[in-house]
DSSP file (Angstrom, degrees, kcal/mol; ACC not computed):
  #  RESIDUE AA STRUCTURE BP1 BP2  ACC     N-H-->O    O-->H-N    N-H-->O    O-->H-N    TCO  KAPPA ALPHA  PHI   PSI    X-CA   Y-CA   Z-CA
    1    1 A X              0   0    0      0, 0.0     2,-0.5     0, 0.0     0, 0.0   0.000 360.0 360.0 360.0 140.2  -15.3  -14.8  -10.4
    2    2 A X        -     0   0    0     26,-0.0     2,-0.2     0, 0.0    26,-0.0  -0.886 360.0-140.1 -91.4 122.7  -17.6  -11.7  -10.8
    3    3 A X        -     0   0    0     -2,-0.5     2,-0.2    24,-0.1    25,-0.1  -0.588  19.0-172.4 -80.5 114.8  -16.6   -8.5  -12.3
    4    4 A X        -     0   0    0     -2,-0.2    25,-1.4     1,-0.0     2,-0.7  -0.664  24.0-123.6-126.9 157.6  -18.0   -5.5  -10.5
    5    5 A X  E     -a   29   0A   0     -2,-0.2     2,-0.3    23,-0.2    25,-0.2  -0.941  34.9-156.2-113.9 117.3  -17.6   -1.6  -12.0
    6    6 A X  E     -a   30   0A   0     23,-3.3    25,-2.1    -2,-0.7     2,-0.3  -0.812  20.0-151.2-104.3 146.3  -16.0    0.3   -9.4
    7    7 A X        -     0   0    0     -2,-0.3     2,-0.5    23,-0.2    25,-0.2  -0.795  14.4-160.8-139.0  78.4  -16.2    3.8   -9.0
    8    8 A X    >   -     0   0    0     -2,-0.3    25,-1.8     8,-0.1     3,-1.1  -0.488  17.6-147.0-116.3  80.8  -12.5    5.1   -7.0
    9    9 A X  T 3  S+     0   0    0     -2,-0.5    25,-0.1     1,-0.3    -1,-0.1  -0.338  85.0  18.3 -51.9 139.2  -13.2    8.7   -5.4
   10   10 A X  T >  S+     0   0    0      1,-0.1     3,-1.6    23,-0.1     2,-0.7   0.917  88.6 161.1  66.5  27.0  -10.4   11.0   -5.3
   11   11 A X  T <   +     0   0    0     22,-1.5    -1,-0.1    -3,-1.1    23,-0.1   0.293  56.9  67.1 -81.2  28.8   -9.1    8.6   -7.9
   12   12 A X  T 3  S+     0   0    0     -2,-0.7    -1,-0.3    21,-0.3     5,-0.1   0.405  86.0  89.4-112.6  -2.2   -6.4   10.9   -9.5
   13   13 A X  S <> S-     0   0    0     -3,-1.6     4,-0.6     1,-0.1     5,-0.2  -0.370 100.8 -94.0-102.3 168.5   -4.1   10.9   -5.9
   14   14 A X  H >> S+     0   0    0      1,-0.2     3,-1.4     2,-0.2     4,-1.3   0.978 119.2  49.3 -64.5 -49.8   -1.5    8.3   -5.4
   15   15 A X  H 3> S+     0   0    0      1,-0.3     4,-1.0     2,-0.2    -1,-0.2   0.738 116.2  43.7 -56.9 -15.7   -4.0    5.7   -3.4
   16   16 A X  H 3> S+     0   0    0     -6,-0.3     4,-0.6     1,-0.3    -1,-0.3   0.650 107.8  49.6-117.4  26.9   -6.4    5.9   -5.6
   17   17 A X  H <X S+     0   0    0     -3,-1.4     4,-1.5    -4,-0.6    -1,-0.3   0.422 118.6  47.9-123.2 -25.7   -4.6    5.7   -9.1
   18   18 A X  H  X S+     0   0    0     -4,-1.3     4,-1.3     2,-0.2    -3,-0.2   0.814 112.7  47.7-135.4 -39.8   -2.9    2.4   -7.3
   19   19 A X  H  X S+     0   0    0     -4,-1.0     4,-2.5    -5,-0.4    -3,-0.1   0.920 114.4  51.2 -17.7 -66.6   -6.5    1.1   -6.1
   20   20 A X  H  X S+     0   0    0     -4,-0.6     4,-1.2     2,-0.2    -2,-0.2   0.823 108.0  48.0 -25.4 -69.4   -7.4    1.9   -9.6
   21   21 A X  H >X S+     0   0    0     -4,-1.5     4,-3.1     2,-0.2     3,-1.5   0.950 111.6  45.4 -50.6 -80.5   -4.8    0.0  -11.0
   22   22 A X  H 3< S+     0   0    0     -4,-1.3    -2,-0.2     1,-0.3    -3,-0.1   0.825 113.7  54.7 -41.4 -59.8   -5.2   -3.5   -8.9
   23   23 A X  H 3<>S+     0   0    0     -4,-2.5     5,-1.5     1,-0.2    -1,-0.3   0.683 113.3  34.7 -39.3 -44.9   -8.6   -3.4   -9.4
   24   24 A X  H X<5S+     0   0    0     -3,-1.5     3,-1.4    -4,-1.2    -2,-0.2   0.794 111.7  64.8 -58.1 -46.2   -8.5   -3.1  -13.2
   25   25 A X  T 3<5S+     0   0    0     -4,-3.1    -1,-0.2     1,-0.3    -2,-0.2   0.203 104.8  43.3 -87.4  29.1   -5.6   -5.3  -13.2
   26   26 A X  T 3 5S-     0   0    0      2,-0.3    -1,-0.3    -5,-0.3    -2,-0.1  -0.028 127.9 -87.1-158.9  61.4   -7.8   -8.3  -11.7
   27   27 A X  T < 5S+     0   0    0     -3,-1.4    -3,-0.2     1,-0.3     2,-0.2   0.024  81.3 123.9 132.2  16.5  -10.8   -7.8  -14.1
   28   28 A X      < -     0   0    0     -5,-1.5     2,-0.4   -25,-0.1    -1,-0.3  -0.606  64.9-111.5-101.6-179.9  -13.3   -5.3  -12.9
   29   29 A X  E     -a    5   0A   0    -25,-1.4   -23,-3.3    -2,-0.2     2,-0.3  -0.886  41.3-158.1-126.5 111.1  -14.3   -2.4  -14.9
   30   30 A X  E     -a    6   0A   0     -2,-0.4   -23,-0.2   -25,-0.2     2,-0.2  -0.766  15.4-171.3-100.9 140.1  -12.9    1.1  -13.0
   31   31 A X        -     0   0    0    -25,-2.1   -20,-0.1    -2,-0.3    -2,-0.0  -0.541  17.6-146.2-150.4  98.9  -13.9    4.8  -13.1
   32   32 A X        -     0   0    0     -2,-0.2     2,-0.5   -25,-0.2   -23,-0.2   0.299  11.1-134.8 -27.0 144.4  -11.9    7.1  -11.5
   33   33 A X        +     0   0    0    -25,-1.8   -22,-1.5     7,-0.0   -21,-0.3  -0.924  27.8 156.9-132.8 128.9  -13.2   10.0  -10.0
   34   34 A X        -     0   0    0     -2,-0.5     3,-0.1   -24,-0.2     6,-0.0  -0.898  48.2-130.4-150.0 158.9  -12.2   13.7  -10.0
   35   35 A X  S    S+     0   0    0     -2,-0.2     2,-0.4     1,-0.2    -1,-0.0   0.586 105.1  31.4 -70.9 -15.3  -13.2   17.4   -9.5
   36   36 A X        -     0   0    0      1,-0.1     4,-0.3     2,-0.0    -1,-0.2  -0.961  68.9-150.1-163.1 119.0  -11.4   18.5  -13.2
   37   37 A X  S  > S+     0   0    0     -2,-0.4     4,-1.4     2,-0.2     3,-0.5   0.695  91.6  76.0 -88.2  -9.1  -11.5   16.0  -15.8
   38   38 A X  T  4 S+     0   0    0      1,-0.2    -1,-0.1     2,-0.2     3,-0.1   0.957 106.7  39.8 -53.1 -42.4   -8.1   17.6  -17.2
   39   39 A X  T  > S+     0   0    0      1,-0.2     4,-0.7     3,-0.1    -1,-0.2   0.891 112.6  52.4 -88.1   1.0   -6.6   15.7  -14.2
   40   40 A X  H  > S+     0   0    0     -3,-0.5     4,-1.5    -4,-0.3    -1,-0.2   0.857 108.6  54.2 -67.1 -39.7   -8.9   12.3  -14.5
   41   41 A X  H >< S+     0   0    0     -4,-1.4     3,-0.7     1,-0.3     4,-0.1   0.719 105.7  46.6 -79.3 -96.7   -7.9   11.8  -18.4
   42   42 A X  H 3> S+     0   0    0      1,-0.3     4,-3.1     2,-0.2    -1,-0.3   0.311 114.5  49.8 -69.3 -45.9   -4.1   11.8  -18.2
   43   43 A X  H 3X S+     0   0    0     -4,-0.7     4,-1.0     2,-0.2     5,-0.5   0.974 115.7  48.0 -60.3 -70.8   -4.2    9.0  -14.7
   44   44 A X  H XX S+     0   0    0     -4,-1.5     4,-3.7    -3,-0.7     3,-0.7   0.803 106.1  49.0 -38.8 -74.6   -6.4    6.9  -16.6
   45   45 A X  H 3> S+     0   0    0      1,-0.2     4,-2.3     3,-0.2    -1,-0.3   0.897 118.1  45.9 -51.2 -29.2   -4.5    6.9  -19.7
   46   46 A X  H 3X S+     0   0    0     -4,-3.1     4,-3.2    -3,-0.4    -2,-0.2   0.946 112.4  50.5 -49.2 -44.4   -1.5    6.0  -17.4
   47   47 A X  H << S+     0   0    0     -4,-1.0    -2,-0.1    -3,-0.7    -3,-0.1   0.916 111.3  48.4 -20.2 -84.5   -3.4    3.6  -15.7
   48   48 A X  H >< S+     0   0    0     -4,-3.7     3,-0.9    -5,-0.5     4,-0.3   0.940 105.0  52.0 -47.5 -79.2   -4.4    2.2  -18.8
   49   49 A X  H >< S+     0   0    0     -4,-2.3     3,-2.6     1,-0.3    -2,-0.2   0.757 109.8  56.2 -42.7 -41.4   -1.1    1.8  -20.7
   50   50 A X  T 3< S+     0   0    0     -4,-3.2    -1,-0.3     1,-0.3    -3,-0.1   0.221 106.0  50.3 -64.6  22.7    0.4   -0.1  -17.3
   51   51 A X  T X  S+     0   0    0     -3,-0.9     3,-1.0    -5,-0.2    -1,-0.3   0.528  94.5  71.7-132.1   1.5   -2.2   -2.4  -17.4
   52   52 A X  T <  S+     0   0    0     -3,-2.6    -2,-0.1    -4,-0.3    -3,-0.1   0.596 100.5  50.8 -81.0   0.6   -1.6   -3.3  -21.3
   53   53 A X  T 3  S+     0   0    0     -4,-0.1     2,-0.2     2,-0.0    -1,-0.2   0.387  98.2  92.0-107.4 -16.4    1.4   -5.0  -20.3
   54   54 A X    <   -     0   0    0     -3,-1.0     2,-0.6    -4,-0.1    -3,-0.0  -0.596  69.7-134.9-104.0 147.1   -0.3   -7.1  -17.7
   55   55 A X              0   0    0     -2,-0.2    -3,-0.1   -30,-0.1   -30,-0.0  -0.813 360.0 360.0 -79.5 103.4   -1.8  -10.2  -18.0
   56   56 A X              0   0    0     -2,-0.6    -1,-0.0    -5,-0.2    -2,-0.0   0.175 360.0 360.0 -51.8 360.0   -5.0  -10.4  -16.5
């Protein structure tokens, strides 16, 4: 399978934090996208920690 870096507009909102997520969580490489990175960091580190749990 090939791993693509995806790039999830509006990615701080509920669809695209849960986009985010699926995507990551089946092996591509995500970056979220926001107007204010104070509100990109903190979905990403959620993001992240639910996906440390996951096996990919």
């Amino acid at each position: 399978m090939s791993s693509y870096r995806i790039a999830v507009i509006g990615g701080t909102g509920p669809q695209g934090k849960g986009l985010g997520y699926r995507f990551a969580r089946h092996g591509h490489t995500v970056v979220l996208g926001s107007r204010a990175a104070e509100k990109a960091v903190p979905v990403a580190t959620e993001v992240t920690e639910r996906l440390a749990g996951v096996d990919g």
